[in-house]
ChimeraX commands (.cxc) that place a marker at each C-alpha (Angstrom):
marker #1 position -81.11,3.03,29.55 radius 0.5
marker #1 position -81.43,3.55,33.14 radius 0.5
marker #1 position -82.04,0.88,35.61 radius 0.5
marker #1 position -82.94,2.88,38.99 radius 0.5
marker #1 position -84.06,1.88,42.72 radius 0.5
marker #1 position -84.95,3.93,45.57 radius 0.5
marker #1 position -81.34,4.06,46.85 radius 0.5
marker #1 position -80.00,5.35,43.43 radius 0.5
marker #1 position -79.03,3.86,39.64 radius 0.5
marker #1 position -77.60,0.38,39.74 radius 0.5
marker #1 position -77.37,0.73,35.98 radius 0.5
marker #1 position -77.20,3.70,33.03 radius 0.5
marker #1 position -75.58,3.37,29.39 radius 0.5
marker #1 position -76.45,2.71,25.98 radius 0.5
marker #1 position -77.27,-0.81,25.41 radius 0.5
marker #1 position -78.97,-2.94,22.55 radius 0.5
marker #1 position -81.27,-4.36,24.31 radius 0.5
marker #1 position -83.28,-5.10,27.59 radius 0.5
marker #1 position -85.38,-8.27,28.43 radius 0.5
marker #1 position -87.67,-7.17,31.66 radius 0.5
marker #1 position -89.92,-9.41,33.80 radius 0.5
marker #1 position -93.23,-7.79,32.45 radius 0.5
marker #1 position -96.23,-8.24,34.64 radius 0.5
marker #1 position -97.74,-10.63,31.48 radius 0.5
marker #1 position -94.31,-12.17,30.94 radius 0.5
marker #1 position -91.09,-11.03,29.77 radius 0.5
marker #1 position -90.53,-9.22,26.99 radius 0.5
marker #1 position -87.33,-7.14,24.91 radius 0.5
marker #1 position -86.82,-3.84,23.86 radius 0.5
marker #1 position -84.62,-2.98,20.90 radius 0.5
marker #1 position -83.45,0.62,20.37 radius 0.5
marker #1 position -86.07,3.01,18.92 radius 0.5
marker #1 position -88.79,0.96,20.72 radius 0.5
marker #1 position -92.35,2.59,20.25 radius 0.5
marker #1 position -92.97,4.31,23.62 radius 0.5
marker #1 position -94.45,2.22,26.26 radius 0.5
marker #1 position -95.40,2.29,29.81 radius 0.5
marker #1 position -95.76,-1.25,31.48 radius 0.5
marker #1 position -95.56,-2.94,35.01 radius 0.5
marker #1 position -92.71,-5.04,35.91 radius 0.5
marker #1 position -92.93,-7.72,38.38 radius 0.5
marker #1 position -89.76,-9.07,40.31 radius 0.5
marker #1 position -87.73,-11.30,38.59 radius 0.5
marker #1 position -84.34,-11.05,35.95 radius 0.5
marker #1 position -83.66,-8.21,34.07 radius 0.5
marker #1 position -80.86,-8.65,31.58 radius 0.5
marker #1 position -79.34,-5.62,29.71 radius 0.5
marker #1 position -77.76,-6.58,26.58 radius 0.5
marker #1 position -74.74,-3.92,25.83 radius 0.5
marker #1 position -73.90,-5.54,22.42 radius 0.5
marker #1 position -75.87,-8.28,21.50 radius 0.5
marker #1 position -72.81,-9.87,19.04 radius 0.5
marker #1 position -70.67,-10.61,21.73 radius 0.5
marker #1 position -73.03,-11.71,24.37 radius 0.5
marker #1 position -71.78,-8.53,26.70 radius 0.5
marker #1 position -74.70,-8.92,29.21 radius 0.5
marker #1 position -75.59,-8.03,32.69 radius 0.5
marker #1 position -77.98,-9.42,34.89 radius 0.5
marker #1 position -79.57,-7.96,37.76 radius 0.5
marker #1 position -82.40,-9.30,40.24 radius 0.5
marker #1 position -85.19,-7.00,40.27 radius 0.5
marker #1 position -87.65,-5.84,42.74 radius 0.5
marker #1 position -90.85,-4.95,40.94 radius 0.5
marker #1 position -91.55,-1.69,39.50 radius 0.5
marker #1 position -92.29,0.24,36.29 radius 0.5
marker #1 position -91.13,0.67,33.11 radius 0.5
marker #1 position -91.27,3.38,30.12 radius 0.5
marker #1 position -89.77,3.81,27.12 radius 0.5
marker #1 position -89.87,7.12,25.41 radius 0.5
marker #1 position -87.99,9.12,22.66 radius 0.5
marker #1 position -85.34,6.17,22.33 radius 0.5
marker #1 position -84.71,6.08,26.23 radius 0.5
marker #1 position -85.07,3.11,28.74 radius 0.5
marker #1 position -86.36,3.67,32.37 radius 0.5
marker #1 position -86.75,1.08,34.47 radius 0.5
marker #1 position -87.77,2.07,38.42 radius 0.5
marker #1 position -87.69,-0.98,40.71 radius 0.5
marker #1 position -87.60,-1.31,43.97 radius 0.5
marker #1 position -84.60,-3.51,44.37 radius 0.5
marker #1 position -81.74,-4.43,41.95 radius 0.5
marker #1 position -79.08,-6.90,42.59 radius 0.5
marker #1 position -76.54,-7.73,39.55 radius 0.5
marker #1 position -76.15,-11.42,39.34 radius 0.5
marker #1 position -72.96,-11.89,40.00 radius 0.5
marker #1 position -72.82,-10.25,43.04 radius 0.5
marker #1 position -75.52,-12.31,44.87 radius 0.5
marker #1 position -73.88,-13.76,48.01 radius 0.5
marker #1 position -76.06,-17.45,48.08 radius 0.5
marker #1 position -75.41,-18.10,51.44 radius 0.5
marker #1 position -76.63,-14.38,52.60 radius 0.5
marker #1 position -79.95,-14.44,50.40 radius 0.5
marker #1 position -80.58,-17.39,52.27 radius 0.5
marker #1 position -80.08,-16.01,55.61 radius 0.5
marker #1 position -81.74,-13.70,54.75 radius 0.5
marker #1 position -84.68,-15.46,53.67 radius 0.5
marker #1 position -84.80,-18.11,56.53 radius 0.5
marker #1 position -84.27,-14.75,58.96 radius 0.5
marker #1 position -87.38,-12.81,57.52 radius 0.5
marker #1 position -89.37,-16.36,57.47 radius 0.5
marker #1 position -89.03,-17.09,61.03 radius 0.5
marker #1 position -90.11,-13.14,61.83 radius 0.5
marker #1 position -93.09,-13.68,59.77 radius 0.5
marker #1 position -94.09,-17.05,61.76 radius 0.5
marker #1 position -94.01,-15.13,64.71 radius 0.5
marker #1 position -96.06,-12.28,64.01 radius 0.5
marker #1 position -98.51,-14.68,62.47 radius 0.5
marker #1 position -98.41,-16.63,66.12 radius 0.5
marker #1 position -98.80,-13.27,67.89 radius 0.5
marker #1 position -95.13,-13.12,69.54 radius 0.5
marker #1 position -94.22,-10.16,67.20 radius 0.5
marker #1 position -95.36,-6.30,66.45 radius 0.5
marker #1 position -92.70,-6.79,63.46 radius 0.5
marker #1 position -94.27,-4.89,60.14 radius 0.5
marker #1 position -95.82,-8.03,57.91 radius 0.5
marker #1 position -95.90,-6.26,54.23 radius 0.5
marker #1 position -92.01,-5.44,55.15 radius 0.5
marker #1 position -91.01,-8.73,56.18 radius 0.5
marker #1 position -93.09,-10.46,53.16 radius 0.5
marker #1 position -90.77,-7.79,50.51 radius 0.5
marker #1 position -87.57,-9.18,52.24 radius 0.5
marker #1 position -88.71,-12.65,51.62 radius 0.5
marker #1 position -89.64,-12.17,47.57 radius 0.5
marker #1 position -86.34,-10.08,47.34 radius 0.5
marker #1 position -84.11,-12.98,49.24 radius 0.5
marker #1 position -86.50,-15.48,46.97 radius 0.5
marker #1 position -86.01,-13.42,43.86 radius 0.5
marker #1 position -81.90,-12.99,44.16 radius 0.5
marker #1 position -81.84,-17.05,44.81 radius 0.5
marker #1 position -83.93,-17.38,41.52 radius 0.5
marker #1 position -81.72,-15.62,39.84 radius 0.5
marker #1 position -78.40,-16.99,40.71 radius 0.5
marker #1 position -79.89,-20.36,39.87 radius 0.5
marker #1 position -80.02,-19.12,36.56 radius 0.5
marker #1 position -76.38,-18.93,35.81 radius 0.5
marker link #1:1,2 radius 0.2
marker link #1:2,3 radius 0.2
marker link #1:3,4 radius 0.2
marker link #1:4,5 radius 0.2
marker link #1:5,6 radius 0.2
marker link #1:6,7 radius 0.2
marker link #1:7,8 radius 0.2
marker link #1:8,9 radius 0.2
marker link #1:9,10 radius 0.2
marker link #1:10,11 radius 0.2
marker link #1:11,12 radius 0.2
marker link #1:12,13 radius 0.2
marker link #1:13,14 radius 0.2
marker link #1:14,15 radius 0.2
marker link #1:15,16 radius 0.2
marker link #1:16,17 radius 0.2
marker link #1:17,18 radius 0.2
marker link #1:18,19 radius 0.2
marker link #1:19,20 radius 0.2
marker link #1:20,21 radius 0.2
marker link #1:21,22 radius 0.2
marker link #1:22,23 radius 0.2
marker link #1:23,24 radius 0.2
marker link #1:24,25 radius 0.2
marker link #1:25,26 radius 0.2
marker link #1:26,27 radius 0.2
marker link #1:27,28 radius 0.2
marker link #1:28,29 radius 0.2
marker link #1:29,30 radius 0.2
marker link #1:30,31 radius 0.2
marker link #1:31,32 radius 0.2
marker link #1:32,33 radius 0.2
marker link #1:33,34 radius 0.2
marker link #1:34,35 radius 0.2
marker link #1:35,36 radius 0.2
marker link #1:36,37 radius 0.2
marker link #1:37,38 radius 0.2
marker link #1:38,39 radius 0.2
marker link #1:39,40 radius 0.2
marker link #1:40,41 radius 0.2
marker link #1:41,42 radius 0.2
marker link #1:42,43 radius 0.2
marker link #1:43,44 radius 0.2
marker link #1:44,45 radius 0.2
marker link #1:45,46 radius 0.2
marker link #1:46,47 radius 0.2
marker link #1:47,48 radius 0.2
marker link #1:48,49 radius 0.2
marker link #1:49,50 radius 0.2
marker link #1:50,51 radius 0.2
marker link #1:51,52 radius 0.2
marker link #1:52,53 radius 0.2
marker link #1:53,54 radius 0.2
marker link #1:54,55 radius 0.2
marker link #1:55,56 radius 0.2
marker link #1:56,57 radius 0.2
marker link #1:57,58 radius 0.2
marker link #1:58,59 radius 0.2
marker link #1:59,60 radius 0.2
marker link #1:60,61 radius 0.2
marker link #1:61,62 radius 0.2
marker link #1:62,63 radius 0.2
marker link #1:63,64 radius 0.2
marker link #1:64,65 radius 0.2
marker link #1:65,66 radius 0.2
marker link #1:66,67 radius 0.2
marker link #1:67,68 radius 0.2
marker link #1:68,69 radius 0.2
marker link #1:69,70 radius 0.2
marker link #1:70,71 radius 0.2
marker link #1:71,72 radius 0.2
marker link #1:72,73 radius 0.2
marker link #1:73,74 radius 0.2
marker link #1:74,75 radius 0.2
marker link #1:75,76 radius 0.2
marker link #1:76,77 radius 0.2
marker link #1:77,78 radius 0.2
marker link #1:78,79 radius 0.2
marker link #1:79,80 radius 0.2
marker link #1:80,81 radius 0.2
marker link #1:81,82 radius 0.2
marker link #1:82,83 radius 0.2
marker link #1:83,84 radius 0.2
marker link #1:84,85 radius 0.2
marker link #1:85,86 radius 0.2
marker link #1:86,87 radius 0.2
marker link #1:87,88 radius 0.2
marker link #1:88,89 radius 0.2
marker link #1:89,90 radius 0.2
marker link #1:90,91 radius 0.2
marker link #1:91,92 radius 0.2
marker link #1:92,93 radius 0.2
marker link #1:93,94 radius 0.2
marker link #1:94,95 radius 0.2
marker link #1:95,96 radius 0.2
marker link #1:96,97 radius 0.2
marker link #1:97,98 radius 0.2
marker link #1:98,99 radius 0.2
marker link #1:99,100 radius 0.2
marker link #1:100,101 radius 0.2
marker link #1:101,102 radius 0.2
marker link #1:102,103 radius 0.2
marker link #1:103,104 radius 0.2
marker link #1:104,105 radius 0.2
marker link #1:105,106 radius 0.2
marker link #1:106,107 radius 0.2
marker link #1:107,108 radius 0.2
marker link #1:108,109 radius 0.2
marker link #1:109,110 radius 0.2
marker link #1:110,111 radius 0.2
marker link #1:111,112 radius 0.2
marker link #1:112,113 radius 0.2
marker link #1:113,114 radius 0.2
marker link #1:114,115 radius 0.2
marker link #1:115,116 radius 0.2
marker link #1:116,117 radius 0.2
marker link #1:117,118 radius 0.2
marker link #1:118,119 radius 0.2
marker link #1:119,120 radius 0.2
marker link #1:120,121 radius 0.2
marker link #1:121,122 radius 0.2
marker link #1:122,123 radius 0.2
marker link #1:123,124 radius 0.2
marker link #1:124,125 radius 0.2
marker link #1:125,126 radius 0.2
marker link #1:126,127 radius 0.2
marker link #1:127,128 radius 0.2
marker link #1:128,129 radius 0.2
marker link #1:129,130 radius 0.2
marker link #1:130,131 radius 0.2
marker link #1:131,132 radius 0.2
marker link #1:132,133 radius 0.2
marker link #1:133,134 radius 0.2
view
């Protein structure tokens, strides 16, 4: 399985399983899954390396694609985060940063790029999600 952004793999290895956030919900893949293409939409993807003794990692993930083919795992999206390594207190920083930038485009007192500030918001959104999971 190979969970991959634009800035390189944040995750390859065999696993058991994967549970993606599918754009119709989430949904698992066991080894020697059917082949499948699907959309993924941000969210928590958890990558179960044996199911038995709960060995899992989860990431925060942009949103993306995902295939399955000939017993292999590919997940691109555009931003992964393993959830244990979101920093709370930066995600929200980050968040309240890229809200106040979008306020001030939207009142005209910044040439700042919208669709890019509105991505740093779901991702700062998205890693807070997450970590409220644990």
């Amino acid at each position: 399985m190979s969970l991959v952004t634009p800035e390189g793999p944040a995750f390859e290895g065999d696993i058991e399983m994967l549970i993606v956030p599918g754009a119709d919900g989430e949904f698992g893949v066991l080894a020697r899954h059917a082949p499948l293409v699907a959309l993924l939409n941000a969210g928590s993807t958890r990558v179960y390396r044996d199911r038995s003794s709960e060995d899992v990692l989860e990431f925060a993930t942009g949103p993306g694609f995902f295939k399955v083919e000939q017993d292999r795992a590919l997940a691109l999206v555009d931003d992964a985060v393993e959830a244990r390594e979101i920093d709370d207190a930066r995600a929200r920083e980050q968040l309240e940063t890229a809200q106040a930038e979008l306020e001030r485009v939207e009142r005209g007192e910044s040439d700042a790029d919208r669709w890019q500030l509105e991505q740093r918001i779901r991702h700062a959104e998205n890693q807070l999600a997450v970590a409220g999971r644990g």
